[in-house]
C-alpha positions as a printed NumPy array, in Angstrom:
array([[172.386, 110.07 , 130.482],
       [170.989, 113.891, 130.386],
       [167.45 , 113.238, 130.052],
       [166.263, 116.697, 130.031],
       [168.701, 116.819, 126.367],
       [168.149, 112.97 , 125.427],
       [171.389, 112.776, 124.761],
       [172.898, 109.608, 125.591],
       [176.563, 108.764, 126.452],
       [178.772, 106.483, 124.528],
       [178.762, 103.363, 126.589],
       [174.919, 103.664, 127.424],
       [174.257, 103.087, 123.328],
       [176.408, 100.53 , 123.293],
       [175.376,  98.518, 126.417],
       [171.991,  99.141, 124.642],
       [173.23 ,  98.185, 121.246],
       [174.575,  95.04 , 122.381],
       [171.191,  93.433, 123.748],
       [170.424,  92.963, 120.28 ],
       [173.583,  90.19 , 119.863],
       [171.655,  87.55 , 121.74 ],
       [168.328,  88.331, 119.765],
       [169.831,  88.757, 116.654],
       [172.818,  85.742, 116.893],
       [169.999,  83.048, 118.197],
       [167.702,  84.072, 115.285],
       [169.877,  83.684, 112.685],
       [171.01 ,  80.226, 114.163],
       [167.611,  78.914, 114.56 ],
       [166.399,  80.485, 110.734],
       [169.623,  79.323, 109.121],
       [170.434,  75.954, 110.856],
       [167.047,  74.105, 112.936],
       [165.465,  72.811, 110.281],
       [169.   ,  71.009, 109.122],
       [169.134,  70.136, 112.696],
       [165.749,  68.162, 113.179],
       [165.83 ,  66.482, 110.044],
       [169.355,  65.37 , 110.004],
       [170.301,  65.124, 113.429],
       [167.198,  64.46 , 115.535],
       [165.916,  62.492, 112.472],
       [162.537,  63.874, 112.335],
       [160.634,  63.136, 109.207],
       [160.691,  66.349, 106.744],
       [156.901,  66.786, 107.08 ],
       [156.455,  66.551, 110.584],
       [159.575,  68.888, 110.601],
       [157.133,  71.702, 108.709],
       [154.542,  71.282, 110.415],
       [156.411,  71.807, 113.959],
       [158.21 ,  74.838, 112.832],
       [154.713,  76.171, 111.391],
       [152.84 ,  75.889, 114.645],
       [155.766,  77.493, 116.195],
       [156.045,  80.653, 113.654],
       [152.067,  81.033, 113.906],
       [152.447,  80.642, 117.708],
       [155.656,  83.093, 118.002],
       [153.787,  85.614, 115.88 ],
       [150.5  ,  85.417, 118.472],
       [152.102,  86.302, 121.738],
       [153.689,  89.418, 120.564],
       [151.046,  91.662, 120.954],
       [149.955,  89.707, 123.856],
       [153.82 ,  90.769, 125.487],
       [153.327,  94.155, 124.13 ],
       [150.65 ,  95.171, 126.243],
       [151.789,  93.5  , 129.257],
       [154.601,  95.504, 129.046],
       [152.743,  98.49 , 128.477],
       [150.376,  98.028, 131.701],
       [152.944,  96.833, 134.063],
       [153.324,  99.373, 137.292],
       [156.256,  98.363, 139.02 ],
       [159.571, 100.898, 141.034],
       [161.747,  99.461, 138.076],
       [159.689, 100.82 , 135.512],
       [157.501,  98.617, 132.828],
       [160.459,  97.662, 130.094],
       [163.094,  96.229, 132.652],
       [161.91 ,  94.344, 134.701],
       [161.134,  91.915, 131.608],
       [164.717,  92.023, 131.256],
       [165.763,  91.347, 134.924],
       [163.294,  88.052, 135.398],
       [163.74 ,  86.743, 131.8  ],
       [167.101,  87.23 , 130.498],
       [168.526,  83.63 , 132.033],
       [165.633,  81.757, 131.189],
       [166.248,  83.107, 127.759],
       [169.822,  81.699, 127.409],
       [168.834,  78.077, 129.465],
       [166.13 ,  77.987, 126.687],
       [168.121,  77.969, 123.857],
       [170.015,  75.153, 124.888],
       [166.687,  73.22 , 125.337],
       [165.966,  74.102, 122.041],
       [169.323,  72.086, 120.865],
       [168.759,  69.138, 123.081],
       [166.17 ,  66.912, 121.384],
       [166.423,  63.491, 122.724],
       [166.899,  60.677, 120.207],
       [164.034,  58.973, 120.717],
       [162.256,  56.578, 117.965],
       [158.794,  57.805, 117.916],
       [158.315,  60.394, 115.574],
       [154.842,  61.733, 117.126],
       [156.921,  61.882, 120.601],
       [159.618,  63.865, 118.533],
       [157.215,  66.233, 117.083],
       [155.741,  67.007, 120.467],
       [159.138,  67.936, 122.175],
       [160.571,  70.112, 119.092],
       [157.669,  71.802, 119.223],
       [156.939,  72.599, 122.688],
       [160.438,  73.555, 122.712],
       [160.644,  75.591, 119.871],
       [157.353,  77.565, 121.719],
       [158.648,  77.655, 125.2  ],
       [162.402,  79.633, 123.85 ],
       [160.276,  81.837, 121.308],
       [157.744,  82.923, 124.075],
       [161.468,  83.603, 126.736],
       [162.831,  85.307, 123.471],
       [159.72 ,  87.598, 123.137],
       [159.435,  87.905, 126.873],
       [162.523,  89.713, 125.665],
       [162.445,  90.943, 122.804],
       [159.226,  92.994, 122.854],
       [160.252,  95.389, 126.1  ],
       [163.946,  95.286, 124.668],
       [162.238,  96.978, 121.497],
       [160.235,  99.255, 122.906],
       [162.907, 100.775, 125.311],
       [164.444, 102.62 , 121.811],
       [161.917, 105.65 , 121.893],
       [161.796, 105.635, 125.813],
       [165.664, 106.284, 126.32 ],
       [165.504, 109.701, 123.905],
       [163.064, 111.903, 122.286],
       [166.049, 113.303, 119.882],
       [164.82 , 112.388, 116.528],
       [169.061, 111.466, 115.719],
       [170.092, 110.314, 118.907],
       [167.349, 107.073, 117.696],
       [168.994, 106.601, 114.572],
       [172.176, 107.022, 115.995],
       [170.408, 104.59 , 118.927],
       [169.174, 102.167, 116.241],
       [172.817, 101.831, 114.26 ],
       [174.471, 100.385, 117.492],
       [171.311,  97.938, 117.634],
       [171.757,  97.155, 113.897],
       [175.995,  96.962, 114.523],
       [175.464,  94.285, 117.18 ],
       [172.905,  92.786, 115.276],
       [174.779,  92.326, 112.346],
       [177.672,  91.214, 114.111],
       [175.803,  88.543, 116.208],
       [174.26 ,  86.99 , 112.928],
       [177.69 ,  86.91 , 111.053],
       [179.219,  85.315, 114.572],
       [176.553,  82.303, 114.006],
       [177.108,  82.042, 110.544],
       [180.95 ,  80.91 , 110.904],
       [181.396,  79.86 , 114.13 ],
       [178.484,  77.74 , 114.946],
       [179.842,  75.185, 111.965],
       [183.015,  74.991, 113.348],
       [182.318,  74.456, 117.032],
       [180.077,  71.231, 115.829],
       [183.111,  70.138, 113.632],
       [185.719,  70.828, 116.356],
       [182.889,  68.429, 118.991],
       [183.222,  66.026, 115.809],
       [186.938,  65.869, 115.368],
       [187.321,  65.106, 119.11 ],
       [185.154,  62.182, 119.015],
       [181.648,  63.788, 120.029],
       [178.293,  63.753, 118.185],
       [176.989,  66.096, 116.385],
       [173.904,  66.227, 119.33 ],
       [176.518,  67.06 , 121.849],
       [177.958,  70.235, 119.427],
       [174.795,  72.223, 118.762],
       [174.573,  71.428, 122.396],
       [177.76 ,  73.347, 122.683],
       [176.499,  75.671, 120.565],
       [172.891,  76.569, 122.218],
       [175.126,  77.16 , 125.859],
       [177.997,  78.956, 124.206],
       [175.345,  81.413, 122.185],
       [172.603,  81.501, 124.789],
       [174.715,  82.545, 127.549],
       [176.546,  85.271, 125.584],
       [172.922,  86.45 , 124.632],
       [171.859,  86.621, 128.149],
       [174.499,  88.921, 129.694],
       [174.314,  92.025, 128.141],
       [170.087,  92.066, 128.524],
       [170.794,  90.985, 132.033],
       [173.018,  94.464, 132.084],
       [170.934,  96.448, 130.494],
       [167.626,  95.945, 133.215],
       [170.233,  96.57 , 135.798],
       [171.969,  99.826, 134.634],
       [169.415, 101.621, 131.734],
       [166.477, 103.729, 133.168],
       [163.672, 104.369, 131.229],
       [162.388, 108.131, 131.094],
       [158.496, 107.439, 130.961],
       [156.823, 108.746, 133.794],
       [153.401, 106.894, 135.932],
       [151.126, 109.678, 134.292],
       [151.848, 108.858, 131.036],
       [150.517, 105.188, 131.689],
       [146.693, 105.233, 130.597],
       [145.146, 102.098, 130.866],
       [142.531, 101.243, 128.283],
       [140.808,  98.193, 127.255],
       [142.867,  95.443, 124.556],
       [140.537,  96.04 , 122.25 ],
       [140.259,  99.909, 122.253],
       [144.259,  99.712, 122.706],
       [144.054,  97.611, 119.155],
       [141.711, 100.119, 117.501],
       [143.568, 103.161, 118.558],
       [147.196, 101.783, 116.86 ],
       [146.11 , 100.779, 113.93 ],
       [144.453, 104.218, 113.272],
       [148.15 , 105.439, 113.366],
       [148.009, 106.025, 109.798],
       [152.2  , 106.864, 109.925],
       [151.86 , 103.176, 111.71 ],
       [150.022, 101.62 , 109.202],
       [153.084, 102.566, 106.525],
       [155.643, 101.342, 108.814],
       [154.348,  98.113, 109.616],
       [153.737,  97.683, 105.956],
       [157.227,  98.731, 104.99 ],
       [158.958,  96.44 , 107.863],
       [156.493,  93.467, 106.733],
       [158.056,  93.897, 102.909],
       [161.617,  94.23 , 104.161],
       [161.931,  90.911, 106.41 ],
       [159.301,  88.862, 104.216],
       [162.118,  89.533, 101.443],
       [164.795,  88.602, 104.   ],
       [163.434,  85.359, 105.016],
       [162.703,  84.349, 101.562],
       [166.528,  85.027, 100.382],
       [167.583,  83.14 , 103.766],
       [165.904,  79.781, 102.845],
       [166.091,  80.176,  99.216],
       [169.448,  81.599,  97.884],
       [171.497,  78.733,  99.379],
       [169.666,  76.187,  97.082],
       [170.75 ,  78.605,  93.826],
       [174.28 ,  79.118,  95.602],
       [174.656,  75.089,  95.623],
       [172.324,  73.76 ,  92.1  ],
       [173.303,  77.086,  90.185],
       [176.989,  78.65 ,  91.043],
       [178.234,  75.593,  92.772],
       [177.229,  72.797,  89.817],
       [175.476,  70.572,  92.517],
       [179.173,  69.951,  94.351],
       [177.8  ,  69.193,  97.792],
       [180.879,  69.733,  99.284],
       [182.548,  73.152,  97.35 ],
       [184.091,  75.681,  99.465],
       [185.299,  79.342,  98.623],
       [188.652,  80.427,  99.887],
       [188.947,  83.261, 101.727],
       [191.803,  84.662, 103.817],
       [193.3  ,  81.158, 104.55 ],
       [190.246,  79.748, 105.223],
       [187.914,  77.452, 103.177],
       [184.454,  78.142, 103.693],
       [181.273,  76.82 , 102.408],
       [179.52 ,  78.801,  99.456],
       [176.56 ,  80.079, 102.023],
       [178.724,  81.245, 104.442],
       [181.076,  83.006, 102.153],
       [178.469,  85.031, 100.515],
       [176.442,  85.623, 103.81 ],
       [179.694,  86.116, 105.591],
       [180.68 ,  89.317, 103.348],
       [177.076,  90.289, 102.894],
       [177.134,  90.763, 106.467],
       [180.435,  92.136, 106.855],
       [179.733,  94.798, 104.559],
       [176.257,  95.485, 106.29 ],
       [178.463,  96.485, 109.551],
       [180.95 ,  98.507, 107.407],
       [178.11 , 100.961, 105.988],
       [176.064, 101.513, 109.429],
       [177.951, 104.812, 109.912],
       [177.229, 105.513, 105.722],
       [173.006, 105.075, 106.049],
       [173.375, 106.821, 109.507],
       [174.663, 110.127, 107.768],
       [172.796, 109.822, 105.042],
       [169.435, 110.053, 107.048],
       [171.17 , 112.776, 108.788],
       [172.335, 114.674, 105.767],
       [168.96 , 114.021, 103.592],
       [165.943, 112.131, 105.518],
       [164.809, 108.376, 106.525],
       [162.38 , 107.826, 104.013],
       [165.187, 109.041, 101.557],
       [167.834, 107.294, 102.729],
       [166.001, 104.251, 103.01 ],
       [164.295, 104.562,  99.189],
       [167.665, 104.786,  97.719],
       [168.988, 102.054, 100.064],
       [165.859,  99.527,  98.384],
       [166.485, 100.693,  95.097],
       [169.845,  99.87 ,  95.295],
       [169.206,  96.641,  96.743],
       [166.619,  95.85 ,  93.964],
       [169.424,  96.574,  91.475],
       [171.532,  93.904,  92.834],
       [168.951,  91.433,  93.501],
       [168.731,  91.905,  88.845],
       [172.324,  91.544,  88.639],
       [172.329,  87.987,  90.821],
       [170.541,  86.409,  87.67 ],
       [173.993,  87.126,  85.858],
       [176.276,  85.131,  87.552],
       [177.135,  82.385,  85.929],
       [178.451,  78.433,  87.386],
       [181.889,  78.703,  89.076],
       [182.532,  82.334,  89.148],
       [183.163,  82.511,  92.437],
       [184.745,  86.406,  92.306],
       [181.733,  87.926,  90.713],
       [179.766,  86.307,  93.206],
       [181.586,  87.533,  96.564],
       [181.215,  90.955,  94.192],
       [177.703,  90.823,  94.245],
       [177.623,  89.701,  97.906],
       [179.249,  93.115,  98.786],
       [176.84 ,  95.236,  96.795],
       [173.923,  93.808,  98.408],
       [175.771,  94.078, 101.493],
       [175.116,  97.915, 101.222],
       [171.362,  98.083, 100.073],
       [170.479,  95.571, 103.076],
       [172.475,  97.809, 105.542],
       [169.996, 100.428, 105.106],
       [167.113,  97.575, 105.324],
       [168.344,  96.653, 108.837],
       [169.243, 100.237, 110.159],
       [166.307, 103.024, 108.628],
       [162.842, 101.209, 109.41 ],
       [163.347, 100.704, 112.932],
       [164.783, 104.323, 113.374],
       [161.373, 105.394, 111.54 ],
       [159.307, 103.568, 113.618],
       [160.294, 104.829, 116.816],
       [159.437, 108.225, 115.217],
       [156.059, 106.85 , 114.236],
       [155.738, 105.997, 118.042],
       [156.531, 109.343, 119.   ],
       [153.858, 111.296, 116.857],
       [151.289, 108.723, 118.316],
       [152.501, 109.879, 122.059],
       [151.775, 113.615, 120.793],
       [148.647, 112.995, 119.193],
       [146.644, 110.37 , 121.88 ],
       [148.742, 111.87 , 125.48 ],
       [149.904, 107.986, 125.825],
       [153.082, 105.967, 125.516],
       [152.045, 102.641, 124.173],
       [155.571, 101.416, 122.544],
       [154.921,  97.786, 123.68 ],
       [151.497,  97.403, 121.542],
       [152.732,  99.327, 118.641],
       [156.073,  96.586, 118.182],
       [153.767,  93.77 , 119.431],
       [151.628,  94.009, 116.423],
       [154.065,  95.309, 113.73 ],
       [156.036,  92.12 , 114.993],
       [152.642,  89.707, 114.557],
       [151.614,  91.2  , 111.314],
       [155.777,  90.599, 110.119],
       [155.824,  86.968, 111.849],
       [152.461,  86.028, 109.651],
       [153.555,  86.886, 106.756],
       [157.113,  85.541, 107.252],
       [155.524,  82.763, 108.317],
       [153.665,  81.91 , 104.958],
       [156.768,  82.658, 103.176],
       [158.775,  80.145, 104.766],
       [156.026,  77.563, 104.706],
       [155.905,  78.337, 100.536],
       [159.4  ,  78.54 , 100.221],
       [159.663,  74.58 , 102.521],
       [157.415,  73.912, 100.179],
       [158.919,  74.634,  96.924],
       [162.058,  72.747,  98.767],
       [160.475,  69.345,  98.751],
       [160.51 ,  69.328,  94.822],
       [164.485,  69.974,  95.063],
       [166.533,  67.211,  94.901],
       [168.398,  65.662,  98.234],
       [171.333,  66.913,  99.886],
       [173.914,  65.41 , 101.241],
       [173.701,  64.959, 104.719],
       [175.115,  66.888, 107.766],
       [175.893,  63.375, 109.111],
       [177.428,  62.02 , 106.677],
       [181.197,  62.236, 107.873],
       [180.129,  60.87 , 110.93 ],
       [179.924,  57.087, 108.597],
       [182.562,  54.825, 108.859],
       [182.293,  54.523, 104.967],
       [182.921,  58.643, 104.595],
       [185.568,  58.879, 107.25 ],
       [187.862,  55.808, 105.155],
       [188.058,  57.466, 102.462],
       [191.015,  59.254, 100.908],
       [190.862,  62.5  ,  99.202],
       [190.327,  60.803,  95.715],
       [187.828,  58.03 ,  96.89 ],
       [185.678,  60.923,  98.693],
       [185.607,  62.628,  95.59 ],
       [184.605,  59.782,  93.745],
       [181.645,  59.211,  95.988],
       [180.423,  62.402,  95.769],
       [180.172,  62.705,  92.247],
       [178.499,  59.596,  92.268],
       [175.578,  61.353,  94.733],
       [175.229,  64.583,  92.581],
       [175.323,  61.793,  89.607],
       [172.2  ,  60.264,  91.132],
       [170.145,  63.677,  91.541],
       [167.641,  64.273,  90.027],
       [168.908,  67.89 ,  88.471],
       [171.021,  65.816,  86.295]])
């Protein structure tokens, strides 16, 4: 890397880039598939469920800023980012297999006490993480484009990590299933398979990336002035309010949308699938699948558009795009499967620009505060951008679990694992299910 130019070389933005797999892959998993996994595998009452993953959101949004400032105090040869990423990489990976090893015990209390304690031991690894990981983008350039261009490998390998989970972490429990395991023992297999992928390349990137902040620039000043003095980052202000409305509309299109993809375009059928390029896939992932997929394809597009225009343009016709589609999803209609997968590819390019432009802005916003107060202070700045975003998403997914207990039932991820399921022909199976959506309460 020529740090006197901040340029960096091809394979020093993508080592970089790639750290964000393992952050990005284990989220989705967790956001998309835990709650599924405690209720219907560990067996832990609905409720309780909540109530665990509430303490854990509430916790998980608390030590961020906590991390932050750690990171922005620590004096050591390696610099203060890295070594984060030297001690805590492994324990991050081990972690997430903890996460996915609840032990089937009876007591529900007892249950409730492990999921959680779990859930708050791999979210404080993953911020242990997550937060220096972050706050290395402004640190390895000051070229205004050589961030974006920093950010769209983050967002590539972020994308790509989340559509990885989406597919394959279905059909590695299924393939644990079909060889006579349990469904425990999969997202076992799972948890390892993901968590030691994650691991690697933020393993790599403490050992090979160098971080271009120098001793003097280290002030240290008390938490509280430290608070005071980022939030009267006015720029900061806007881009913590901008990154809280992106992700609080994220999360609450992650837990919602798959109820209207399954009571709304899918009639209820519990067990309709989409084919796609010889495969047969279930609604969620087919939409999310090409959402995604078209998210990675128009990277490069947002990335010259902020070079061509500016961020805040770029990213204002990126949302109003997005908006647009988000009006058009109320016109699809039940069975019209094309349209749909049409409509998953539109949004696809309104939330590429949602996961590529804010966090290329904010680095910016990080910069101007280094020129205006003579201190680098990137690990408080993402520390409390990523509390004030965790709240928030937090009371959104707590409203939208909510909302989800007036749904009806759905059929459970055990199910094939019943004698009664796995004797039945093609014909009898359908049979049975009809008789389940017969029973819900939608009908």
């Amino acid at each position: 890397m020529n740090a006197s130019k901040g340029r960096l070389s091809f394979w020093m933005k993508l080592l970089y880039g790639s750290g964000d797999w393992g952050i990005s892959s284990i989220g989705m998993m967790r956001s998309i598939f835990y709650a599924i996994y405690l209720t219907d595998v560990v067996g832990l009452a609905p409720r309780l469920a909540s109530f665990g993953a509430l303490v854990g959101i509430v916790w998980d949004a608390v030590n961020d800023p906590i991390i932050g400032i750690l990171s922005d105090h620590l004096h050591t040869r390696w610099g203060r980012r890295r070594p984060f990423l030297l001690w805590f990489a492994i324990p991050f990976g081990l972690s997430f297999i903890i996460l996915w090893s609840a032990p089937n015990w009876e007591n529900q209390i007892a249950l409730l006490i492990y999921v959680t304690l779990s859930f708050m031991l791999a979210d404080t690894l993953q911020t242990l993480i997550s937060v220096p990981f972050l706050s290395l983008t402004p640190e390895l350039t000051p070229d205004y484009d050589e961030r974006t261009t920093l950010t769209s490998f983050r967002s590539f390998f972020q994308l790509t990590g989340a559509l990885t989970v989406v597919i394959a972490a279905p059909a590695i429990v299924d393939l644990v299933l079909a060889s006579g395991g349990s469904q425990q023992q999969g997202f076992m297999l799972v948890g390892a398979i993901f968590g030691g992928i994650g691991a690697i390349p933020l393993l790599l990137i403490g050992i090979f990336v160098r971080e271009t902040s120098r001793p003097e620039q280290i002030e240290s000043i008390p938490f509280r002035e430290t608070l005071k003095a980022a939030w009267q980052n006015i720029p900061f202000r806007y881009a913590v309010g901008i990154h809280m409305l992106n992700w609080s509309a994220v999360d609450m299109i992650a837990v919602v949308f798959p109820y209207f993809l399954l009571y709304w375009v899918a009639r209820g059928n519990l067990l309709a699938s989409i084919h796609i390029l010889g495969f047969d896939l279930a609604y969620e992932s087919a939409f999310f699948g090409i959402l995604m997929s078209v998210c990675i394809v128009c990277i490069p597009f947002w990335l010259w558009m902020a070079k061509w225009r500016n961020k805040r343009e770029a990213y204002m016709f990126g949302m109003i795009f997005w908006v647009a589609v988000q009006l058009i999803i109320f016109t699809i209609q039940p069975g019209n499967t094309t349209y749909l997968l049409i409509i998953a590819a539109l949004a696809g390019i309104g939330v590429s620009a949602a996961y590529t432009l804010p966090d290329s802005m904010f680095a910016d916003v990080i910069e101007w505060d280094e020129l205006r107060t003579r201190r680098r202070q990137e690990g408080i700045f993402y520390g409390i951008r990523t509390l004030i975003r965790k709240l928030t998403g937090a009371l959104v997914i707590f409203r939208s679990y909510a909302e989800r207990s007036s749904l009806p039932g759905c059929f459970p991820c055990h199910a094939k694992n019943m004698p009664e399921y796995k004797s039945f022909s093609n014909s009898e199976e359908h049979d049975w299910q009809n008789k389940i959506i017969d029973s819900s309460p939608t009908k």
